[in-house]
C-alpha positions in Angstrom: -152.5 77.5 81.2 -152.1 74.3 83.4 -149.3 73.1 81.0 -147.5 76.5 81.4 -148.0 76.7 85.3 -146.5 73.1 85.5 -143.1 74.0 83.9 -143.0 77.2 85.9 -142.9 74.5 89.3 -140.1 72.5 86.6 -138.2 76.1 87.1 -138.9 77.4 90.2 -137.5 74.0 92.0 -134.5 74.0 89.5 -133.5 77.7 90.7 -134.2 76.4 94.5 -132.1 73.9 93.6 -129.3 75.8 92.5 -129.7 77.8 95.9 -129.5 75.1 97.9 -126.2 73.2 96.1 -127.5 71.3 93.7 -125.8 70.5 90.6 -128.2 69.0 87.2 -126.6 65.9 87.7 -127.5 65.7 91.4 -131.0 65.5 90.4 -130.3 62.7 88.6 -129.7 63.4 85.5 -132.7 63.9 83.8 -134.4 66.3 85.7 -133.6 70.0 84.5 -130.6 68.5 82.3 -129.2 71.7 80.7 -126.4 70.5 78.7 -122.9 70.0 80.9 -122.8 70.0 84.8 -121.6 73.2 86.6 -120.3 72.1 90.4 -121.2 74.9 92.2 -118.7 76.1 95.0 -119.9 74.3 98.2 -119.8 71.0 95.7 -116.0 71.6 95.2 -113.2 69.1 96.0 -111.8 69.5 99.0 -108.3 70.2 100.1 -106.2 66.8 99.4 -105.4 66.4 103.2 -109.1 66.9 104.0 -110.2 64.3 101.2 -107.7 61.7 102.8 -109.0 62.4 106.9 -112.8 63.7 106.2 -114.2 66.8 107.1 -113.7 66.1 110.4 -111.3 63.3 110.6 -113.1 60.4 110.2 -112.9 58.1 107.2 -115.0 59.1 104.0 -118.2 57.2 103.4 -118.4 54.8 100.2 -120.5 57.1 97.4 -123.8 56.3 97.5 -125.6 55.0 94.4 -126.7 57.0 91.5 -123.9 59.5 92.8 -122.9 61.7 90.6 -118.8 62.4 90.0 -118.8 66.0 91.3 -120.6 65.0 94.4 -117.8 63.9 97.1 -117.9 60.2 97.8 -117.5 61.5 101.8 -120.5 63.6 103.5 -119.7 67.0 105.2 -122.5 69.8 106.3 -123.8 71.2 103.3 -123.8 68.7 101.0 -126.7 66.8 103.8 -128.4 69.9 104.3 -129.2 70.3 100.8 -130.0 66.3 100.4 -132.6 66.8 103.4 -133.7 70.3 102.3 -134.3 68.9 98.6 -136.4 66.2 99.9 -138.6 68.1 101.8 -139.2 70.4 99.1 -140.1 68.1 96.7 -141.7 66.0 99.2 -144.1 69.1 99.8 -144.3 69.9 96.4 -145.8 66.3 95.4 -148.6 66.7 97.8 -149.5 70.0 97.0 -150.2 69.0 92.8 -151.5 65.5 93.9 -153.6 67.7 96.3 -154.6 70.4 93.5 -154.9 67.4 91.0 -157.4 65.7 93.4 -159.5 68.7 93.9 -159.5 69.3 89.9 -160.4 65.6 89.5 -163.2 65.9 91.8 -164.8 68.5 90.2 -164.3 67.0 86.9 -166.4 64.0 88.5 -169.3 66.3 89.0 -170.0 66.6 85.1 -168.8 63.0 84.4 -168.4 59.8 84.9 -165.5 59.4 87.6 -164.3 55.8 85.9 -163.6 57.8 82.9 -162.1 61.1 84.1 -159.4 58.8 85.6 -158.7 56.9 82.7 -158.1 60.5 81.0 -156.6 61.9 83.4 -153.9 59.7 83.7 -153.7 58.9 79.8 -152.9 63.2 80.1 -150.3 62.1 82.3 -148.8 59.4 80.2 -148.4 62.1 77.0 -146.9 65.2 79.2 -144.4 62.4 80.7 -143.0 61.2 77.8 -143.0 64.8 76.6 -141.0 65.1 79.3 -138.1 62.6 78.6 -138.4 63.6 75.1 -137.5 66.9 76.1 -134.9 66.8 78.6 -133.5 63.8 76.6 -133.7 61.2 79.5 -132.1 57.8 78.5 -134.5 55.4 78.0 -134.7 52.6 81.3 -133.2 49.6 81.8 -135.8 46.5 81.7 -136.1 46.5 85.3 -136.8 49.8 85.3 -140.0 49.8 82.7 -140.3 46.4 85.3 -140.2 48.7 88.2 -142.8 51.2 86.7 -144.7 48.7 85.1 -144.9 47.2 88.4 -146.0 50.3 90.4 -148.9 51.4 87.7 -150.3 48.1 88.1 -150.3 48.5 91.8 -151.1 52.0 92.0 -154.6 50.9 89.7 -155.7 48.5 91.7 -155.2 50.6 94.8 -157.6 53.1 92.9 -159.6 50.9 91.6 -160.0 49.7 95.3 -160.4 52.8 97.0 -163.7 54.2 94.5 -165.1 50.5 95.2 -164.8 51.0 99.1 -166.3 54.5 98.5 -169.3 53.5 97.2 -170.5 50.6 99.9 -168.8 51.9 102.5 -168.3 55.5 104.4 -165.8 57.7 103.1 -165.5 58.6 107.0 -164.0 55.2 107.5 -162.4 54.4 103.8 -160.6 57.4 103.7 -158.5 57.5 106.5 -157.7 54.1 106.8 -156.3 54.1 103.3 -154.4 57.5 103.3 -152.6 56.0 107.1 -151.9 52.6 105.2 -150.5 54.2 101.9 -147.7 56.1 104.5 -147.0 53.4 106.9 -145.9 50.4 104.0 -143.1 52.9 102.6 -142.4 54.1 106.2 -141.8 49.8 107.3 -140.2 49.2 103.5 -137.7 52.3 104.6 -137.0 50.8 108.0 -135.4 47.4 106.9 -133.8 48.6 103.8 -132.1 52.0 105.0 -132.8 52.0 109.0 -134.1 53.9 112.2 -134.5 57.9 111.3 -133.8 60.0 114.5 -135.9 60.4 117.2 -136.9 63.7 115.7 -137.9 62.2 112.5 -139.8 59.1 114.5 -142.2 62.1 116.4 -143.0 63.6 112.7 -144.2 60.7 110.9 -146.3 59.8 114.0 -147.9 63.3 114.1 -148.0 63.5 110.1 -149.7 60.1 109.9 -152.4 61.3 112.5 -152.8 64.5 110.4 -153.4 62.1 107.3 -156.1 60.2 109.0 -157.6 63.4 110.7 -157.6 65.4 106.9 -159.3 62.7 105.4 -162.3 61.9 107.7 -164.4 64.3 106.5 -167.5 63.1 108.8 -167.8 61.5 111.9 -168.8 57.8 111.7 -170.8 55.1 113.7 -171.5 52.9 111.4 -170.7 49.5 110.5 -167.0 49.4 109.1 -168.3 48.2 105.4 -165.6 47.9 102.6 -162.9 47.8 105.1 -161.0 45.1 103.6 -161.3 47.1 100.6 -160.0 50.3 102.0 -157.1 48.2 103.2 -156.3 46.8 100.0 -156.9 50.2 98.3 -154.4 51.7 101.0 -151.6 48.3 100.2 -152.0 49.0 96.5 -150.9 53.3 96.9 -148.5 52.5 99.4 -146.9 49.4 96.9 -146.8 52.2 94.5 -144.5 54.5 96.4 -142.2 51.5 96.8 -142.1 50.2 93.9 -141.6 53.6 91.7 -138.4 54.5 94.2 -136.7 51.1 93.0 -136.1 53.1 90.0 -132.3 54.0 88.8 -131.4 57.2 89.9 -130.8 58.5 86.5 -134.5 58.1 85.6 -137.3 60.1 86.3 -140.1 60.3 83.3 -139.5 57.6 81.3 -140.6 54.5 84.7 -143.4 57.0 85.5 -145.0 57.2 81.9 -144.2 53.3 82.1 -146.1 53.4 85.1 -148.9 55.2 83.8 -149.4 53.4 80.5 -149.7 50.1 82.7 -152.4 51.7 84.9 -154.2 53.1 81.6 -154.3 49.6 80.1 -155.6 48.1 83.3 -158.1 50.7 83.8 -159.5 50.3 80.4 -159.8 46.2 80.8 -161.4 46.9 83.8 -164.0 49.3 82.7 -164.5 47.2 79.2 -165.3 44.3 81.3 -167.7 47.1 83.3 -169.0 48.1 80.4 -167.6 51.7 82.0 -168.0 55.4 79.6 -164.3 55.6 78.3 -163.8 59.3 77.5 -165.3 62.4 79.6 -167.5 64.1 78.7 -166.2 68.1 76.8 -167.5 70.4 79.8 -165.3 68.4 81.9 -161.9 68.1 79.6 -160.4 71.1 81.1 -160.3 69.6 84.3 -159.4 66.9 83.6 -156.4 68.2 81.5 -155.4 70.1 84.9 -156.0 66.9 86.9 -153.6 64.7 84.3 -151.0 67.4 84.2 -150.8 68.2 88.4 -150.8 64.6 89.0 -147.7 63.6 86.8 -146.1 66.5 87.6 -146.9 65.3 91.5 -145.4 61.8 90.8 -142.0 63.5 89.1 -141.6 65.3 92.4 -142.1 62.1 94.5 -139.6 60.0 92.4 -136.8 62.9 93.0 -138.0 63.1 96.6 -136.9 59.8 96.9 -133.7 60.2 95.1 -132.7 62.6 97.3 -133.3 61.4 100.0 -134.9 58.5 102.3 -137.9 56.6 101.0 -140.4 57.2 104.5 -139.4 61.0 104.9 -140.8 61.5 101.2 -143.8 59.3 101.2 -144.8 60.8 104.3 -144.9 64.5 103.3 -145.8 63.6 100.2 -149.0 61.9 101.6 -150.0 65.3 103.2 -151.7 65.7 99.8 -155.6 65.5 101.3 -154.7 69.1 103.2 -154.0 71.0 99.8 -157.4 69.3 98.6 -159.5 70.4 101.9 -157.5 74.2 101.3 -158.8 74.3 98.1 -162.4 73.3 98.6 -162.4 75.9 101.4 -160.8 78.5 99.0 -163.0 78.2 96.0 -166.1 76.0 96.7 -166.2 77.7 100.1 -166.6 74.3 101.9 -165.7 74.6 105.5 -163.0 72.1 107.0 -164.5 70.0 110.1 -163.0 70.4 113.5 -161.4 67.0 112.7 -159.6 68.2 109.3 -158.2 71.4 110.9 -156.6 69.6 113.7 -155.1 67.1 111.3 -153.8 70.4 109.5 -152.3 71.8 112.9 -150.6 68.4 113.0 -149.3 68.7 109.4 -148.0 71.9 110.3 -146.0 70.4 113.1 -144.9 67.3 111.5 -142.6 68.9 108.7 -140.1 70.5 111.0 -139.4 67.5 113.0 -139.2 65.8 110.1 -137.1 67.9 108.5 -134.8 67.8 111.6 
C-alpha cells in the first residue's frame, strides 16, 4: 500500500507537470522519463525575429545549466511561472512525506528501538531508490556526483545522529527548534552568495516560514537550562549541509546521488551503533512502519532534489523544512494529540509564508 501510494505522488506531479509546461526532460531527465520528449506548446520556438530581440526586446539570457534543448536559452512568462510553480510544488510535496515519514517513524519508535528503525528505514530507502533509477533507467552519476551524495549522507547521519543525542540530555522544547531554524537558514546563506538576493517578497516568506519552523517544533514551553545546545546546533549544521550538498548534484540525476546518499548514511549508522553495541533490525510489529517511514522519506528527498533543480536552492529548503506541520497534522488527525498555542501560530505562519514566497 505505501509502495503503491508513493508512485501515485510519482504520477500525480508528472500530470501537474504537464499542466504547468513541463516537458520529461525539464525535470531532468530521469524523473518520469517516458521514452522521447514531447515540447508542449508554450515550450515552442519562438518566431525568428522574437528569438533574435527577446520576448520583449531585450537580449536572451545564456541557457542555464542542465537546460534541456527544447527549453529556450532566453526566459519569457510562462516558461518562469512554471519554474517557480514546479518548485513550490515539490517544495511542498517534500515536507508533507518527510512530515508523514516522521510521524510513521515515530510511531514505529514506540514498539522499537529508535537507533534501529532508522537504520531500516533508510536501508528501505536505499532499495526503492535504486529501484527507482533502475526503473526510469537514470544514467548512472559522475564521480562527483556519488562524491556529492556520498557527501550529503554522511552529513545528513551525523546531523541525525546529533539531533537523537541532544534529545535525550536536553529539552526537545529547546533542541527542536533550534535545529529545524538552523537546517533552513545554512541553505537560505549557501543560496545567497552563489545565486543572489530573492525579492523583497521572497525575503518576508522565509522570515515568516523560518518563525513557523521554530514555532511547529517547540512542542512545550521551556525554562530550563539550554543542555545539548551545541548538539542541537551541530544536529541543525549537519541537515542543513545535507540540503546543500545533495543540490550540487547534476541536473540529469535524481535517484542514483540519493541512494548514494543513503547507503553512506546506512554504513555510518551501522558503525555507529556497532560501536554502541545498538539492536540492528526492528522489531516485526513495527516493520510496517517502518516500511512506510523508508518509502515517504525517499520519496521526500526525490522531491527536494527536483525542487532544487527547478528552481533556487533557499526557496526549496525553506518550504521543504515546513515538514514538522504535516507531522503535528497528523498526530492531531489520528493520535488525537492537540497542537499547542505555539504550533498553531507557527502553522498560521506557514500558511502565510508560501504565497510570498511563491511571489
Amino acid at each position: 500500500m505505501a509502495l503503491a501510494g508513493s508512485f501515485t505522488w510519482l504520477l500525480y506531479l508528472q500530470a501537474v507537470s504537464e499542466k504547468i509546461g513541463l516537458s520529461a526532460s525539464f525535470l531532468e531527465g530521469s524523473f518520469l522519463k517516458i521514452g522521447t520528449v514531447v515540447c508542449h506548446s508554450s515550450l515552442e520556438k519562438p518566431p525568428a525575429a522574437a528569438r533574435k530581440r527577446g520576448r520583449l526586446g531585450h537580449s536572451p539570457r545564456p541557457q542555464s545549466r542542465g537546460a534541456p534543448p527544447c527549453i529556450p536559452a532566453f526566459s519569457f512568462k510562462g516558461t518562469t511561472m512554471s519554474r517557480a510553480l514546479a518548485t513550490i510544488i515539490f517544495g511542498l510535496a517534500a515536507s508533507l512525506c518527510w512530515g508523514s515519514g516522521d510521524f510513521s517513524g515515530g510511531l514505529a519508535s514506540r514498539r522499537a528501538n529508535a537507533s534501529s528503525v532508522v537504520t531500516a528505514a533508510y536501508a528501505v530507502g536505499f532499495v526503492l531508490l535504486v529501484a527507482l533509477a533502475l526503473i526510469w533507467r537514470e544514467p548512472f552519476p559522475s564521480s562527483i556526483d556519488i562524491v556529492w551524495g556520498g557527501l550529503a549522507g554522511l552529513a545528513g547521519a551525523i546531523g541525525l545522529i546529533a539531533f537523537y543525542s541532544a534529545l535525550s540530555i536536553g529539552r526537545m522544547g529547546i533542541t527542536a527548534p533550534v535545529s529545524a531554524v538552523l537546517t533552513a537558514t545554512i541553505p537560505v546563506l549557501f543560496s545567497t552568495f552563489t545565486e543572489g538576493l530573492p525579492n523583497l517578497f521572497q525575503l518576508g516568506g522565509f522570515v515568516l516560514a523560518l518563525l513557523a519552523i521554530g514555532l511547529i517544533s517547540r512542542p512545550e514551553r521551556s525554562t530550563a537550562r539550554p543542555e545539548g545546545l551545541g548538539l542541537a546546533l551541530l544536529a541543525g549544521c549537519g541537515f542543513g549541509c545535507f540540503f546543500v550538498l545533495i543540490s550540487r548534484v547534476n541536473h540529469d540525476s535524481t535517484f542514483w546521488p540519493l541512494a548514494v546518499a543513503r547507503f553512506s548514511s546506512v554504513l555510518f549508522l551501522l558503525v555507529v551503533g556497532g560501536i554502541r553495541r545498538r539492536p540492528v533490525l526492528p522489531r516485526l510489529t513495527a516493520v510496517p512502519l517502518v516500511l512506510l517511514a523508508g518509502i515517504l522519506d525517499a520519496i521526500g528527498n526525490a522531491f527536494f532534489v527536483l525542487a532544487t533543480h527547478t528552481g533556487r536552492l533557499d526557496v526549496a529548503a525553506v518550504l521543504s523544512s515546513l515538514y514538522p506541520a504535516a507531522t503535528v497534522l497528523l498526530a492531531a488527525l489520528v493520535l488525537r494529540e492537540r497542537a499547542t498555542r505555539i504550533q498553531a501560530m507557527g502553522i498560521l505562519l506557514a500558511l502565510v509564508a508560501v504565497p510570498l514566497i511563491s511571489a
